[in-house]
N, C-alpha and C positions, 0 to 999 in steps of 0.2 A: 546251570549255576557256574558263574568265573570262579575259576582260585585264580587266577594271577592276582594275589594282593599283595597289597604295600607292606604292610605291618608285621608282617609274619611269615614263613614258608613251611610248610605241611613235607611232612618225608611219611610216605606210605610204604614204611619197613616190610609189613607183610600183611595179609589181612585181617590178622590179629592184632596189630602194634601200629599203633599211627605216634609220629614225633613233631612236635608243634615247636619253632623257635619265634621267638619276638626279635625282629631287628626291626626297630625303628629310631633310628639317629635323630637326635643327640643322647636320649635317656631313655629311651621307649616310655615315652609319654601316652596313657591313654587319649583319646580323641573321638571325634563322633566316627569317622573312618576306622578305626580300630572295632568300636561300634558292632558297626552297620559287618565288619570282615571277620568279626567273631560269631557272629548272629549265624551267616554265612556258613561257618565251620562247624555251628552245634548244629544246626539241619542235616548238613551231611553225616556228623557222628551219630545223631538216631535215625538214621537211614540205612548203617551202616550192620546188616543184621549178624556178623559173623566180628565185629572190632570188640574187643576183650578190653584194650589199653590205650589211652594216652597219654604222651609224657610232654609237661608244656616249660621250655629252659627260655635261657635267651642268650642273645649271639652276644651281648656287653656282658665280659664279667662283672661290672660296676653296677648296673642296673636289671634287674629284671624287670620290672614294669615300676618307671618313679611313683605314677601317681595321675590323676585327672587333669585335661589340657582342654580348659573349653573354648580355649583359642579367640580370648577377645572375643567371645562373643555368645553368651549362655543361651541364647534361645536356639542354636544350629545344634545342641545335644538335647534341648526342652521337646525337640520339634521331630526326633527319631520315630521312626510309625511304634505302636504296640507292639508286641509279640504276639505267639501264637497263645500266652497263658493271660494275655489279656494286659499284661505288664510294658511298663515303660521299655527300651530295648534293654538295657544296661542291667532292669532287673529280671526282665524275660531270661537271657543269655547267660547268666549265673544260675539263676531256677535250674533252670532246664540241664546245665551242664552237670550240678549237681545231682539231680534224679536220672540224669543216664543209662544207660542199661551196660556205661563201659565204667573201668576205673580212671580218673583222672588224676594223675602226680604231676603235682608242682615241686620242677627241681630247683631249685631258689640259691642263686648266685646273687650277689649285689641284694640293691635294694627293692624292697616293693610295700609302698606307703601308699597310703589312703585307697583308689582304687585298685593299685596293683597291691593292696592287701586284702580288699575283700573279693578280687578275682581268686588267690591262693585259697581264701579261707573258701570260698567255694568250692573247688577240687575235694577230692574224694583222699588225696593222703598228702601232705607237704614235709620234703626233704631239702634241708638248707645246710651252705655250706659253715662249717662251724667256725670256719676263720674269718667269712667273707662274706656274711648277710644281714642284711637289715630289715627289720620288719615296724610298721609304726603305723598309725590313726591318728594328724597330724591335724585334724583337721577343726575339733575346738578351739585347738590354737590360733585358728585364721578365721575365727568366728563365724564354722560354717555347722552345721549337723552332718554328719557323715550319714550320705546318702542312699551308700549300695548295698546296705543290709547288716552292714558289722556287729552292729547291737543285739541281732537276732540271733547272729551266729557265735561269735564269741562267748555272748552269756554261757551257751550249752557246750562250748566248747573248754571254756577255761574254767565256767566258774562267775558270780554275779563282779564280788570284790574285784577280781584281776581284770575283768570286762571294765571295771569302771575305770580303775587306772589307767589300762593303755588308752581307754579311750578319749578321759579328760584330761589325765594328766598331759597325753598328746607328743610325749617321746617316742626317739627309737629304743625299738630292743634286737642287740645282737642274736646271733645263731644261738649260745646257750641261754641266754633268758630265756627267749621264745622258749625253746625246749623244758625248758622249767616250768615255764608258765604252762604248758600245753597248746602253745601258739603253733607250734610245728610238729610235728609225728616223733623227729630227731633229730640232732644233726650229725653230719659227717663231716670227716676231715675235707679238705676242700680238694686235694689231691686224689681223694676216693669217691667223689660223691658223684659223676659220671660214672663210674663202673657199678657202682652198687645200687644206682635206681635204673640201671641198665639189665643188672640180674636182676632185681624185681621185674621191672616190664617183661623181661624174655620170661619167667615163671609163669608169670599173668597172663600172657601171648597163651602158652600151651596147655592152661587148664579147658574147658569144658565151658562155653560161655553163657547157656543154661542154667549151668550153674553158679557161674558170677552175677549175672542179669537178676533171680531170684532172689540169691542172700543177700546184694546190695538193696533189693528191693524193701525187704524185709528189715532191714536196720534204717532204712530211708524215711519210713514209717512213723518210726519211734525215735530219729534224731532230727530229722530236717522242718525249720519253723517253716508253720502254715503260709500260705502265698499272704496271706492280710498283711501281715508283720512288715511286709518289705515297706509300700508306696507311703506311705503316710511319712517317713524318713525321709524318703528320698524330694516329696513334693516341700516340707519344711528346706531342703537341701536346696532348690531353685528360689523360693522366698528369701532366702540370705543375700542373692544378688540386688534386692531391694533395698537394704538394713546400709546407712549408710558407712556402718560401725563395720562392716564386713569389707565391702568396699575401696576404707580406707587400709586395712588391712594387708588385702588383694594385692591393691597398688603398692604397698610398701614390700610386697614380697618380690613382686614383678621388678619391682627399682632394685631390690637384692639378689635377684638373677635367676627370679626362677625358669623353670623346664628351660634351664641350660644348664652347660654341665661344666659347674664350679661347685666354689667351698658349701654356700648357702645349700642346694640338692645335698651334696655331701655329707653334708652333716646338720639334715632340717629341722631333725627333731628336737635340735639344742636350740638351735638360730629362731624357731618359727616364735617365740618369745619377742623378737625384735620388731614384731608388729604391732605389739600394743602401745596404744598412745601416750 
């Protein structure tokens, strides 16, 4: 299997501690290539019988993962093979990263909206910077269904009410909202929050991974929604590129600059409003 991929670089600290960055310029734009190269990295981390941790940052302080890039063109992410759980890739590769037998921490710099929010809520603990992160489900706003499972996860995560919010309402929310809401585990100072998901991971490295692989099992159980919940989102999610209400949308966001990195990314969850007719 290649790791030389584009979207990311893998640091195998030790055989307990794997550290995952996102660089992909301009904004680390999800993509079908991100895809296909995350797909990639959860087969090696359930392969991996002795990996305790991972920690997933990214090399732009500005963005950790903006959000879904189907690149001109939705049927090249329609068109991904299934996974191994029988699932689309995008909802295989969250499944699956979730039920783990390792921990995954999202350390959350910058922004990470619509897919780069349901890639974190995936992860197993998410730590964001309190001065310096944005988190949002922008995606009502642009008249799509959010596709990669948010619905399933946040309900059990925050709560029905705060689920409905973020999701209809379709803003961002900074490092303490989230933190209030139960959107992120916590935040840190932004000048501490490398070192302090760094002593977690070094902890995490040197327990016993028997005994991580079971207790996560066991809470996995009783909090992770059943595999049904995801597809029926996600296929409404592909139907919107039909809807010509959506459409128009699209293009008005693409005319205002999206997956480039200006004011409109910067600040989507206030602007994504300017697509209504």
């Amino acid at each position: 299997m290649s790791s030389s991929w584009t979207h990311f670089t893998l640091d195998r600290r030790s055989p307990t501690y794997w550290r995952v960055t996102f660089e992909h310029p301009p904004i680390n734009t999800i993509t079908a290539t991100t895809v296909r190269e995350l797909s990639e990295l959860v087969d090696l981390i359930e392969r991996e019988s002795t990996l305790n941790v991972v920690v997933f940052n990214s090399a732009n302080p500005d963005f950790f993962l903006a959000h879904y890039d189907v690149e001109k063109d939705p049927s090249k992410t329609a068109a991904l093979p299934l996974g191994p759980t029988g699932m689309h890739a995008w909802l295989d590769l969250t499944v699956r990263l979730s039920r783990a037998a390792v921990v995954s921490i999202a350390s959350i710099r910058g922004r990470a909206r619509g897919a780069g929010s349901e890639f974190v809520l995936a992860c197993d603990l998410r730590f964001a910077s309190r001065e310096n992160s944005v988190l949002g489900q922008f995606e009502v706003g642009a008249g799509f269904t959010p596709g990669g499972g948010p619905m399933a996860r946040l309900s059990r995560l925050v709560g029905r009410g705060r689920a409905l919010e973020i999701l209809l309402v379709a803003d961002d929310f900074n490092g303490p909202r989230a933190e209030q809401y139960g959107y992120v585990n916590r935040t840190i100072a932004d000048d501490s929050l490398d070192e302090e998901v760094e002593r977690i991971a070094l902890r995490l490295a040197g327990f016993d991974h028997a005994a991580i692989a079971s207790t996560k099992r066991y809470i996995d159980q009783v909090t992770l929604p059943p595999d049904a919940e995801f597809p029926p989102a996600l296929a409404d999610f592909f139907k919107a590129f039909k809807r010509p209400e959506t459409l128009a949308r699209s293009a008005k966001l693409a005319e205002l600059g999206l997956n480039t990195d200006g004011d409109l990314e910067r600040d989507l969850g206030r602007r994504v409003v300017e697509t209504a007719p």
